[in-house]
C-alpha positions in Angstrom: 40.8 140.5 41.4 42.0 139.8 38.1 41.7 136.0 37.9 39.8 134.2 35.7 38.0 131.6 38.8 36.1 129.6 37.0 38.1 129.5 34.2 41.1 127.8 36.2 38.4 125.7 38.3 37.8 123.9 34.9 41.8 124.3 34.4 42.6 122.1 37.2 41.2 118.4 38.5 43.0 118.2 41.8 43.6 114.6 43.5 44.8 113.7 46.9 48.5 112.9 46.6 49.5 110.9 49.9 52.9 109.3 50.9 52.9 106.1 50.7 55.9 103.3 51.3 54.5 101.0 48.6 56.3 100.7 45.4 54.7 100.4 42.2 55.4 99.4 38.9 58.5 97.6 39.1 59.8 98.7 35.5 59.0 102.3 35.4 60.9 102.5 38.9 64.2 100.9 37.5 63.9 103.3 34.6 63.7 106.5 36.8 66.3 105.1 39.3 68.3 104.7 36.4 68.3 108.1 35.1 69.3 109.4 38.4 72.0 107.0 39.0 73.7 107.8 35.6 73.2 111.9 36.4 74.5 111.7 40.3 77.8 109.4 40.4 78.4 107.9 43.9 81.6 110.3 44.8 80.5 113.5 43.6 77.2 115.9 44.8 73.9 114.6 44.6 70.1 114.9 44.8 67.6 112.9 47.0 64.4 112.5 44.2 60.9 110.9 45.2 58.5 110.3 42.4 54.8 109.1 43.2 51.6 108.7 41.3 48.3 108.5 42.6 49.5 107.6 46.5 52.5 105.2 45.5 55.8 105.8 45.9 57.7 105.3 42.4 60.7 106.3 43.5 62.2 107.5 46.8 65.8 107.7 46.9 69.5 109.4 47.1 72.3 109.3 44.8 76.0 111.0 45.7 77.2 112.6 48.7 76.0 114.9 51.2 79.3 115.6 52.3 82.6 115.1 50.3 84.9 115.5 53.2 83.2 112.8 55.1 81.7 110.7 52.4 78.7 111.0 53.6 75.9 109.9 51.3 72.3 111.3 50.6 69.5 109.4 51.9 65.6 110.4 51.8 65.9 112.2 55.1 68.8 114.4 54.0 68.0 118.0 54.9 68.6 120.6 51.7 68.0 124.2 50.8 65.0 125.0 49.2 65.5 128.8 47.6 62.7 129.7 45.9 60.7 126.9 46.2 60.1 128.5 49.9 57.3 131.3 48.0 55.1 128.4 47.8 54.9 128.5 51.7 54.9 132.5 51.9 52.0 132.2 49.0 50.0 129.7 51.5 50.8 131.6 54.8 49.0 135.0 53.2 46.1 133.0 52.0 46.2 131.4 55.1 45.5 134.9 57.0 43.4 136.6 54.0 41.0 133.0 55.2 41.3 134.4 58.6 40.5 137.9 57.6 43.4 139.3 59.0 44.4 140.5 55.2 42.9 140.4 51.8 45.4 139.8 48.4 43.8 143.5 46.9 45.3 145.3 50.1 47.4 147.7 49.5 50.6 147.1 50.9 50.8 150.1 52.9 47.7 149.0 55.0 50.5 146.6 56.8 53.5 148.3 56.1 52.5 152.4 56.7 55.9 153.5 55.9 57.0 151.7 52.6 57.5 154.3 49.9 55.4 153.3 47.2 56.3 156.6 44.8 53.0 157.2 44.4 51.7 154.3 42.7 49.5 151.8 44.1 51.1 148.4 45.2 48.8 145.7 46.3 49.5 142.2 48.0 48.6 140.3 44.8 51.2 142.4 42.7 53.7 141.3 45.4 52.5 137.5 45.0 52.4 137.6 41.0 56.0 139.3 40.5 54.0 141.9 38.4 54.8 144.6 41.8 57.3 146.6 40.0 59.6 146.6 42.7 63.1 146.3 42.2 64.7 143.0 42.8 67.7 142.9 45.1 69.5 141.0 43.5 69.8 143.1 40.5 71.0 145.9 42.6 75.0 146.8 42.0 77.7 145.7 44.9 74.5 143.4 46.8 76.2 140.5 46.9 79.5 141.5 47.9 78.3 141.4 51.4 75.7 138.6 51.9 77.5 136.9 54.9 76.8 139.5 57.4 73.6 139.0 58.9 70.3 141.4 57.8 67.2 142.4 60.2 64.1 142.6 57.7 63.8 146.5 57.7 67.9 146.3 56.8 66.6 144.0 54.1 63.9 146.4 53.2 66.2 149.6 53.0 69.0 148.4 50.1 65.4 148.5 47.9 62.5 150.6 49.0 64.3 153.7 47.8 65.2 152.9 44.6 62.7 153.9 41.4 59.5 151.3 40.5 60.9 149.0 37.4 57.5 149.8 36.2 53.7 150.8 36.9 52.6 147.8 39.9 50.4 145.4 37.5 51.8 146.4 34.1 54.7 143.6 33.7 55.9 140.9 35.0 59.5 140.6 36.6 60.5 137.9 39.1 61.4 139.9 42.6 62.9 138.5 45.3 62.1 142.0 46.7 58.5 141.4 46.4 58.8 138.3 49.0 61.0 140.0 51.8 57.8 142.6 51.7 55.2 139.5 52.1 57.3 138.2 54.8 57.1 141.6 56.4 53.4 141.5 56.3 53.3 138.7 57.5 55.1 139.7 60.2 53.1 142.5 60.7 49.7 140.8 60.6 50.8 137.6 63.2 53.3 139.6 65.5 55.6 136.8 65.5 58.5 136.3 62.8 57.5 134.8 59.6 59.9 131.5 60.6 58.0 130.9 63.8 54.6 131.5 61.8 56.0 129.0 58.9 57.1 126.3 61.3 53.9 126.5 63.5 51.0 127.1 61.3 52.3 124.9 58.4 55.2 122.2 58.9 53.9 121.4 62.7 50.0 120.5 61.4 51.6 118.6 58.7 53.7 116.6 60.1 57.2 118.0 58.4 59.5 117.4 61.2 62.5 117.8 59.0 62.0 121.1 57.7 62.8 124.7 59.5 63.7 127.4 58.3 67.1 128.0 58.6 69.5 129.8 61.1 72.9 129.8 61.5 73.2 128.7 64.8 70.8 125.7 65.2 72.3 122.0 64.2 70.0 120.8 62.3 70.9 116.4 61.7 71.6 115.2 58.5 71.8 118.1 56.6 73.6 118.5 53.5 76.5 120.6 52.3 76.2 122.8 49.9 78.9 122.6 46.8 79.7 124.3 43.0 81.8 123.8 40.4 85.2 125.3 40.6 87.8 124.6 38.0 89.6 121.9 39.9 86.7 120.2 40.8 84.0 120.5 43.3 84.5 123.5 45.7 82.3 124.6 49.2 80.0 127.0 48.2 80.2 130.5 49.4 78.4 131.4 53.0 75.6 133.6 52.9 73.6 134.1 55.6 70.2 133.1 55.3 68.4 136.6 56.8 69.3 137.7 53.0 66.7 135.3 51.1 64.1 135.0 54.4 61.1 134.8 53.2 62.1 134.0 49.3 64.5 131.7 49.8 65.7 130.3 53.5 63.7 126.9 54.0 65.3 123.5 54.6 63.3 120.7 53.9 63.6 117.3 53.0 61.9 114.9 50.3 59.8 113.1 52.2 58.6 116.5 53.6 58.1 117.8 50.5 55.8 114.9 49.7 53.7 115.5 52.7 53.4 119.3 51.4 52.0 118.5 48.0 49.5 116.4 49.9 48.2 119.0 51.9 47.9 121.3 48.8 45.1 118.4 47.6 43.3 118.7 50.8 41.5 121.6 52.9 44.2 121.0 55.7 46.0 124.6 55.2 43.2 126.0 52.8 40.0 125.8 51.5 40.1 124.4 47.3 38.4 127.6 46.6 41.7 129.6 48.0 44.1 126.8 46.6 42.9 127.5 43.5 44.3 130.7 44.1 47.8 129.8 44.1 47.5 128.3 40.3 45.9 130.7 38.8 47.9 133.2 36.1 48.1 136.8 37.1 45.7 137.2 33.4 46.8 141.0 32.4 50.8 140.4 31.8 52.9 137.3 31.0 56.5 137.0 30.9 56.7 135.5 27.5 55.5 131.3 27.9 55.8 132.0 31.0 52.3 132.6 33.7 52.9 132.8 36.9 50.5 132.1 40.2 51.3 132.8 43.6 54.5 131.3 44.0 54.0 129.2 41.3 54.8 128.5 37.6 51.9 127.0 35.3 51.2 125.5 32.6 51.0 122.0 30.7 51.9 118.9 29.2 50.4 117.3 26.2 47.2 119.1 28.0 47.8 118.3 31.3 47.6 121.2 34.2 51.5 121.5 35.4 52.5 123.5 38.6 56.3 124.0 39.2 58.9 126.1 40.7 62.4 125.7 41.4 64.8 127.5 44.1 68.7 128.3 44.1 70.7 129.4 46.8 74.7 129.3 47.3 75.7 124.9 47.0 71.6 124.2 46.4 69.3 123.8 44.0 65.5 122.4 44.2 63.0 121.3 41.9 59.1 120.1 42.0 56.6 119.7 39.8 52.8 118.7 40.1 50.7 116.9 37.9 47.7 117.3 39.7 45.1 115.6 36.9 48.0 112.4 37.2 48.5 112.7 40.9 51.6 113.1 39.9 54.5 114.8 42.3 58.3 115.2 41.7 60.5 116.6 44.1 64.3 116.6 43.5 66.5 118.5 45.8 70.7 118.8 45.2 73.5 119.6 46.7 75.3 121.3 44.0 73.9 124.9 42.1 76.0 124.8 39.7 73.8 122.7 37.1 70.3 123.9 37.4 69.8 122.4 33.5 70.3 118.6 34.7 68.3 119.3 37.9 65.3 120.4 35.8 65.4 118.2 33.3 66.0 114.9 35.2 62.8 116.5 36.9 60.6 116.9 33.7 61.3 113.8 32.2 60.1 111.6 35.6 57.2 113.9 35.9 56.5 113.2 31.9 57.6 109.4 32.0 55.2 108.7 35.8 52.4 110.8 33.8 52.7 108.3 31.0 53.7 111.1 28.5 57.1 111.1 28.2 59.0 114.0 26.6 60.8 112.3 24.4 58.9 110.4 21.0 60.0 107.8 18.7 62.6 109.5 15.7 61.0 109.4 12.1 63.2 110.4 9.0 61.8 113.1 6.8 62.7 114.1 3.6 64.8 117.0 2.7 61.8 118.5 0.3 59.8 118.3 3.2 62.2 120.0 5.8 63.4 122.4 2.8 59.1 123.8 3.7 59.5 124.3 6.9 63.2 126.6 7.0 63.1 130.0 8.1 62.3 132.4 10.0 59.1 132.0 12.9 57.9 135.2 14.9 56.5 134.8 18.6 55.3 137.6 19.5 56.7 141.1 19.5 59.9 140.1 19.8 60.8 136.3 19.6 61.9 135.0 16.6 63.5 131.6 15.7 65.7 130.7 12.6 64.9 127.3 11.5 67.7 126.1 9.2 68.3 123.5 6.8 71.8 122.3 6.5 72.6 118.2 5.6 69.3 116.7 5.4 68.7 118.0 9.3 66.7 121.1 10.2 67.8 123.1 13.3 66.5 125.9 15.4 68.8 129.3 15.8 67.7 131.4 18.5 69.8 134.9 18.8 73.1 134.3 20.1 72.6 130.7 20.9 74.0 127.6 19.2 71.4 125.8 16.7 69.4 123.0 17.6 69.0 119.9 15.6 65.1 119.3 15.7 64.4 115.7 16.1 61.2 114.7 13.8 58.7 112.1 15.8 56.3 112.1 12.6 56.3 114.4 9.2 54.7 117.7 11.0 56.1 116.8 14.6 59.1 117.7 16.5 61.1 117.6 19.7 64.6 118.8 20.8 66.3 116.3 23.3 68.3 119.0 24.9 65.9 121.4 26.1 62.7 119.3 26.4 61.0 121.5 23.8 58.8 120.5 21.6 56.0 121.4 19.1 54.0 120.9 15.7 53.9 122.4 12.3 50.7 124.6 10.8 50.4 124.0 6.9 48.2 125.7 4.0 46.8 123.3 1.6 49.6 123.2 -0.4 51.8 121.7 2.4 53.5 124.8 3.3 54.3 125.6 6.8 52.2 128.8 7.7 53.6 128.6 11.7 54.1 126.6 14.5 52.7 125.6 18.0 55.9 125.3 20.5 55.8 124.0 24.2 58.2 123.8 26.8 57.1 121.1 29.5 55.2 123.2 32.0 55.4 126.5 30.3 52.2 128.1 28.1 52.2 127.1 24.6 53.8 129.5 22.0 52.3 130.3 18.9 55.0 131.6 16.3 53.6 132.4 12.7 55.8 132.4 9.8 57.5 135.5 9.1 59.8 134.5 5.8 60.9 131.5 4.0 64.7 130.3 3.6 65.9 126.7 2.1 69.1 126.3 3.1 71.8 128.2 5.7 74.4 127.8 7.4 73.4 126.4 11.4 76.2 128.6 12.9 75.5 131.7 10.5 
């Protein structure tokens, strides 16, 4: 294995997280609700959000419609696509059977699935887990989605990939694959002999009492669930229909909030798995990273302000989910939406009542600061390799250039410290002794923190240039 245990045992302080219907803080829950309200107006697509801290329910509610035809509105118990949040469950589930000893993560795959090609390179179970496989995601693959409404059997799902080449040696990068899932949902398959939704629903939603979530098929009616919607350029339109064999086991959940809640719970408990294996699913695959980004199983990690911070989202056609842990906090945010065609707001409405329940909110209190002092800190910052950023002085205001994007006005919250209210970044000067900036620490709210050293100086430019 190539996890660092103990290392991520000191990482994370895990609390029990349990639903409960009492309401606390009076304030902080107007201030959340608030947010939400302004984001998801009463007559267009919405989200159903609950927010809880340490076993009480912060906030646990619906805003907008479920379904614009009817004007039907979103309550708690509103049943939405997950996506990709569903690798959570397909992480769990192999754990699940590598407890049982029916598997172990450092198989090869070909143990379970004797006829995958692997081109002769060696393809384990963790590489699948970890996105670091090297086999090519389907989505990426030209003409795929000009068919996704016809219905797939796994091996049909299996065949549009396991021919093409390896993106690169299994273990040697890291590229997200919803490739790599469809082959843990074969295994699983393989292992249980029944179909990974029958093994999903019985092993994990029944013993957990999720009543409202399935995974989905066409046929069954399945109460209060929402529509899914995007944004055409009239207005709101019905998404597109796919059919839900395509993201199976990466994608195809339904779930609710309330469900969701009782999930996170079970992750503080031994219920599904012992801590020893839970551990497992927050722990970075150590030899690649993509960028700030480490990933688990099924899970993104990182931190705020020095907390441990799990997330993940998931998008399919009309949907888009959300939810982030705060384990240290007993913190949990779920936010699920009827509408994928703003991923941004979903995400960030999400950060900033994980932050704000956590008592660290992402945004700080704006200081002015000279223009000598600015005029130290312009130019240009390397992260890595590759990364750069162009920090430019223009006006008395210093903004952040990345490539192609627009610049970024950096907001100061003291002389050496900084946050953008856009994209929930955030970060903190170095200086030599002679006040000079020498680099900076950057952080993204549950990403890895970035170091970028000072590559060459510039006083004044330009924020479009």
């Amino acid at each position: 294995m190539k996890h660092s245990w103990q290392k991520t045992l000191l990482f994370l302080t895990l609390q029990v997280v349990l639903v409960a219907p009492l309401l606390a803080e009076p304030a902080l829950q107007q201030q959340l609700d608030a947010m939400f309200t302004e984001a998801f107006p009463d007559d267009a697509p919405g989200a159903a959000v609950v927010v809880l801290r340490d076993g009480q329910t912060l906030l646990r509610a619906g805003y907008g419609l479920a379904d614009l035809e009817y004007g039907a509105p979103i309550d708690p118990d509103t049943v939405f696509r997950i996506g990709s949040v569903t690798k959570q469950f397909t992480a769990v589930a192999i754990l699940m059977l590598a407890e049982e000893g029916k598997l172990s993560v450092d198989d090869e795959i070909t143990r379970h699935l004797p006829d995958y090609p692997t081109h002769g390179q060696k393809i384990t179970i963790e590489h699948l887990l970890t996105h670091t496989s090297g086999v090519p995601d389907y989505m990426r693959i030209p003409g795929f989605m000009d068919d996704v409404r016809d219905d797939r059997t796994v091996a049909e799902m299996i065949a549009l990939f396991k021919d093409q080449d390896l993106d690169f040696e299994p273990g040697s990068r890291w590229s997200y694959s919803n490739s790599g899932y469809t082959l843990l949902g074969a295994i699983i398959e393989s292992v249980t002999e029944q179909s990974y939704g029958d093994f999903v629903e019985q092993r994990i939603f029944e013993p957990l009492g999720m009543t409202r979530s399935s995974y989905e098929t066409h046929e069954t009616i399945v109460p209060r669930r929402a529509r899914g919607y995007d944004n055409g350029e009239d207005g709101f339109v019905n998404a597109r229909y796919v059919s839900m064999t395509i993201p199976y086991a990466a994608g195809s959940l339904l779930s609710t909030v309330d469900d969701m809640a009782r999930w996170d719970a079970a992750l503080s408990t031994d219920k599904l798995l012992p801590r020893a294996a839970r551990v497992r699913l927050w722990t970075p695959y150590e030899p690649v990273t993509a960028g700030p980004l480490l990933y688990g199983y099924g899970w993104i990690v990182g931190e705020h302000e020095g907390s441990p911070v799990m997330h993940h989202n998931g998008s399919v056609d009309g949907f888009f989910a959300y939810a982030v842990r705060m384990p240290r906090e007993g913190i949990y945010v779920a936010v699920l939406a009827n509408n994928s065609s703003e991923p941004g707001k979903v995400m960030n409405l999400t950060k900033r009542a994980a932050a704000l329940a956590s008592g660290k909110p992402l945004e700080r209190q704006k200081v002015e600061v000279s223009n000598d002092v600015l005029a130290r800190y312009a130019g240009v910052y390397r992260i890595g390799e590759r990364d750069t950023r162009s920090l430019i002085l223009k006006d008395g205001r210093l903004y952040s250039k990345r490539g192609p994007r627009p610049p970024m006005e950096l907001v100061f919250s003291s002389e050496t410290e900084f946050f953008n209210p856009q994209t929930l970044v955030y970060g903190r000067f170095e200086l030599d002794s002679a006040g000079q900036a020498t680099g900076m620490t950057i952080q993204s709210f549950g990403m890895s923190v970035s170091q970028a050293s000072r590559a060459e100086s510039s006083s004044s430019s330009e924020p479009g240039s």
